[in-house]
N, C-alpha and C positions, 0 to 999 in steps of 0.2 A: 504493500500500500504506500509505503512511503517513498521507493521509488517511481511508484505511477505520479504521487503528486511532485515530486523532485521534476520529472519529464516534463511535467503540463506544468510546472510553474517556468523551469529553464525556457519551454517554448515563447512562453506570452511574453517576457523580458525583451526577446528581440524583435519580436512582433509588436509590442506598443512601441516599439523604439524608433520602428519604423512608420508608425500612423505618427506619432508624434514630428517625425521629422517630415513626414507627410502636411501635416498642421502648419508646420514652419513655413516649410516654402511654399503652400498653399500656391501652386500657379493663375489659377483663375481669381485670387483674390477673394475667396467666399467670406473668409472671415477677420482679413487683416491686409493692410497694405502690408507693401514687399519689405521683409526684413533683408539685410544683406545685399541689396540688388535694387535696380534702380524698377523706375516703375514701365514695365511694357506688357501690353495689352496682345493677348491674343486674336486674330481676326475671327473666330468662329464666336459671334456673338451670342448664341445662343447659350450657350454657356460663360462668357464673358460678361453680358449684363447683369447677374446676377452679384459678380464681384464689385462691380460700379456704384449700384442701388446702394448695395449694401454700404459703402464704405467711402464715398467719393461725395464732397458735396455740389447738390445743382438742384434748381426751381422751375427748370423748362426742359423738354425736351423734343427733341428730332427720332422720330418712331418711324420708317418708312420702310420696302423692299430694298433691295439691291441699287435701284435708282436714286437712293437717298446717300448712300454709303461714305460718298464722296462732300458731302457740304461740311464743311467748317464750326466743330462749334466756337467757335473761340469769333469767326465771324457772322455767326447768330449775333452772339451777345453784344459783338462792336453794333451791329445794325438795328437792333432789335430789343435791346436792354435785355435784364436779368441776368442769368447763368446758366447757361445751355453745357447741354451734352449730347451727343448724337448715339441714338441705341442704337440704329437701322441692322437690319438684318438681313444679310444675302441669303435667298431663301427664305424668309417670311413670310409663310401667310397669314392674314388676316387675324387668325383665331390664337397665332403663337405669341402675337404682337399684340393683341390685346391684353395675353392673359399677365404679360411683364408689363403693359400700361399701368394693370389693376395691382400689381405690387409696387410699381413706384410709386402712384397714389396712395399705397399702406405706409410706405414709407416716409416718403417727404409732401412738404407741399407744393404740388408744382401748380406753376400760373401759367404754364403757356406750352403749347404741344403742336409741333408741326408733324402729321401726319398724311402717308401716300396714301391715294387709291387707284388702283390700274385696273383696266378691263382683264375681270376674270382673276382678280386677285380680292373682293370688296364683296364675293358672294356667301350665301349660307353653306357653300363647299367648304368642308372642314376635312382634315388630316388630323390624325392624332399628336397631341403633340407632348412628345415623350421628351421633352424638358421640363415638365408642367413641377415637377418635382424642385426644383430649385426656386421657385414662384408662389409655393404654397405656405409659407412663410415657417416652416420648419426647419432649421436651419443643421438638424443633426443626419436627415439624408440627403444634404446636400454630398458629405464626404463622402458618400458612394461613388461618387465619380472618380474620385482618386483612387479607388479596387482593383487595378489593373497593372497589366506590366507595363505601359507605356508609361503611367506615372511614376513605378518605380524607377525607371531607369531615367526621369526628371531629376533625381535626385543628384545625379551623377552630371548627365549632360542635359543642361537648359534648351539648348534648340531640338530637342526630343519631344518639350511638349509645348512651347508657345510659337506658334507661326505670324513670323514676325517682327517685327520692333516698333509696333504701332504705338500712337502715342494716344491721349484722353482727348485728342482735338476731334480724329477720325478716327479710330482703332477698326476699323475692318475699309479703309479706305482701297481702290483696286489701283490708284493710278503710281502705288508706289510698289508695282510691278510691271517690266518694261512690256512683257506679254502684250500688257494690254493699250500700253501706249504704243505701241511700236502700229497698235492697227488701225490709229487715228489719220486723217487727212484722206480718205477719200475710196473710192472702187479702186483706184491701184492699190493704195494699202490693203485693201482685202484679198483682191490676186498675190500678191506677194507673201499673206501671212494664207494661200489657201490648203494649206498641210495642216492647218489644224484643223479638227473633225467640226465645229458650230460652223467657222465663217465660209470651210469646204460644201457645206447644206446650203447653209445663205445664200450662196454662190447660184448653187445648185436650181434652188428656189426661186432663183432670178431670170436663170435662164429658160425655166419650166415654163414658168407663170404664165397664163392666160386668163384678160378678163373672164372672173365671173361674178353671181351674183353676191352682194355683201352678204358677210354671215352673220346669221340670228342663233340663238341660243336661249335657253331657261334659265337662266341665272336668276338669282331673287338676291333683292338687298340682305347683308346680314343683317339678322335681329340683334346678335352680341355687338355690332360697332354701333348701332342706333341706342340702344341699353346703355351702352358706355358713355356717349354722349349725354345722356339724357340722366348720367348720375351724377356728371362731373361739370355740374354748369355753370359752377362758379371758377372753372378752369376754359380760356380760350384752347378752340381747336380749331387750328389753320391745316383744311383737306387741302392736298395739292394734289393736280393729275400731273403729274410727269410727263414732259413733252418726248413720247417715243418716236421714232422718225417716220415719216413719212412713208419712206418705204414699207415700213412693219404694216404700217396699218393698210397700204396698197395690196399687199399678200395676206393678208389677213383680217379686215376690219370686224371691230365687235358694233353691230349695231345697238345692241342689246346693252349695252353700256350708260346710253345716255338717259333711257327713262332710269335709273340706276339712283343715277345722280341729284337728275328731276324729284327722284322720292326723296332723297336726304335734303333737299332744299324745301318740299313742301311741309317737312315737320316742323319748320320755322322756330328752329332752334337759335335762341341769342348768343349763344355760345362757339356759333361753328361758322365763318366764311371758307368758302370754298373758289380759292382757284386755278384756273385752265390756261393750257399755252399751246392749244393746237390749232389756234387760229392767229400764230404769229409764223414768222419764218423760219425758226428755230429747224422744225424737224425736216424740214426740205434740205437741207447742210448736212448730208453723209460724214462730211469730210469730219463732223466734231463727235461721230459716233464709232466706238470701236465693235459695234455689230450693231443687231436689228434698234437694240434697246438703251443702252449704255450710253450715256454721252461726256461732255466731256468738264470739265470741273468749271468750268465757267458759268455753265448752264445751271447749277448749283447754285452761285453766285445770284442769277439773275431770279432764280425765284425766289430767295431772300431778298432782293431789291423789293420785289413785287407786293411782297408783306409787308416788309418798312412801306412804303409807299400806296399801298392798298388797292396796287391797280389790276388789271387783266384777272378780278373777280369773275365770278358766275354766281347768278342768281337765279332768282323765279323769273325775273324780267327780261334777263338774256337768254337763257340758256335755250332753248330753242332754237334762236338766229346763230349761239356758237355753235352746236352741233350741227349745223346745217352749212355752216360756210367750214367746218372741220370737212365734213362729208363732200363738198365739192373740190378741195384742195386734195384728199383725197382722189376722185376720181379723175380729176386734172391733172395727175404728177403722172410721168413719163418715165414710163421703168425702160424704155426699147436703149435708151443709148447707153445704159447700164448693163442692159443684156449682150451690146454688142461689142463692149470692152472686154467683159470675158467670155465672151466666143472667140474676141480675136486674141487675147493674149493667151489661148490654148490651153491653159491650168489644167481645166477637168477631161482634158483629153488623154494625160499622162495616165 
């Protein structure tokens, strides 16, 4: 007996020794800033926000998809007052974004939240979202995430588990990877980057494409992001539609989008302006997109201007005539001399 407890106490000694030091370096930040180590943010935010919320202080935030990734908090708060942070998350839908909205508002008080909606991202389509654990304000299964050998071996080598050296301005920012700069400036930059498998499809898609008719779909408004507005009304919520390019919506239009929208403006909520940029010239300029959706840090920029400044809203009062000169710029734009740049530069013929 007394060597079985001898065994089973020798084992647990190096085993708390390593959750413990597991605790220390804590990479995702759940329960402490960085002892020993400066402070850098992993880009997988989904796991990353939870160490932010917890531990970082900020009164506003930037909640979006992938398209938000890139804005600046540090130039929120120049343009915009308060103290911003940007959560955005690559791969975000809707219902995952929400459910870290509804723990930042456990947490601090925020006054102000810029948040995306994109067609086909803004629906009662839900995916499970198996981060929800880090969000439920329990804070002792969050260390489940560290059970692994990937995080043991953090221990030793730091670029093991944080990708990156993102900083609290943008921590999942994409344009500080040349990947993806290198596919800005135009259809030759996409011939030239077309070995990689997305902008090889795009490609593909471009050369395929034939009018047809625009596409409709079932989507329904979430009832979770209307609920959420509708708890937090003493907090501003600036909806932005992300200007995707032109071409995206030529191969693809959601019609089914704009009564979408139409609905979140007739709850005639005090708390929420919503604005649009697909009736400016933004997404006609390829050249500032490094694929269908993505653009480029600037554009970032300019919808922050649009907030400071309160312009290229959508209302009850517009919204109709914008979606309607969106849908003719749309059917206006001219995919043939795109088509006929990579037929001639031969790419997909290799």
């Amino acid at each position: 007996m007394k060597n079985l407890l001898w065994q089973l106490f020798s084992g647990l000694i190096p085993l708390s020794m390593l959750f413990l030091a597991l605790y220390i370096f804590d990479p995702y930040q759940f329960y402490h800033k960085p002892y020993f180590r400066n402070d850098i943010f992993d880009s997988n935010m989904h796991y990353q926000n939870a160490g932010i919320i917890n531990n970082y202080d900020f009164d506003s935030i930037i909640l979006g998809s992938s398209l938000m990734v890139n804005t600046s908090s540090n130039e929120a708060s120049q343009k915009l007052g308060n103290h911003w942070v940007n959560l955005s998350i690559s791969g975000g839908v809707i219902n995952e974004r929400l459910d870290i909205l509804n723990y930042a508002m456990s947490r601090k008080d925020i006054k102000d939240v810029i948040f995306s909606i994109e067609p086909g991202w803004i629906s009662d389509n839900k995916r499970e979202n198996k981060f929800l654990y880090l969000y439920d304000g329990n804070p002792f299964n969050d260390f489940k995430t560290y059970l692994n050998e990937k995080f043991f071996f953090c221990l030793f080598i730091q670029k093991s588990c944080i990708r990156g050296k993102h900083k609290l301005d943008r921590p999942a920012s994409i344009f500080d990877s040349i990947a993806f700069t290198s596919r800005l400036g135009g259809i030759q930059s996409w011939i030239k980057n077309s070995n990689h498998p997305e902008i090889n499809t795009i490609l593909k898609k471009i050369v395929s494409f034939q009018n047809t008719t625009l596409k409709t779909n079932n989507q329904k408004l979430s009832e979770y992001l209307i609920d959420t507005l509708q708890k937090y009304q003493n907090t501003n919520f600036y909806l932005v539609i992300p200007p995707i390019s032109r071409l995206s919506n030529k191969l693809e239009y959601d019609q089914n989008f704009y009564p979408i929208v139409k609905k979140i403006l007739s709850y005639h909520l005090k708390n929420i302006k919503i604005y649009g940029f697909d009736n400016t010239n933004i997404p006609d300029d390829i050249s500032r997109y490094v694929d269908l959706v993505h653009y480029d840090e600037k554009i970032n920029s300019f919808m922050l201007d649009a907030i400071k400044n309160d312009t290229h809203r959508i209302t009850l009062e517009n919204v109709d005539s914008y979606f309607e000169e969106m849908k003719k710029k749309v059917e206006a734009y001219d995919i043939e001399p795109l088509r006929k740049q990579i037929i001639e530069s031969g790419v997909l013929s290799h």
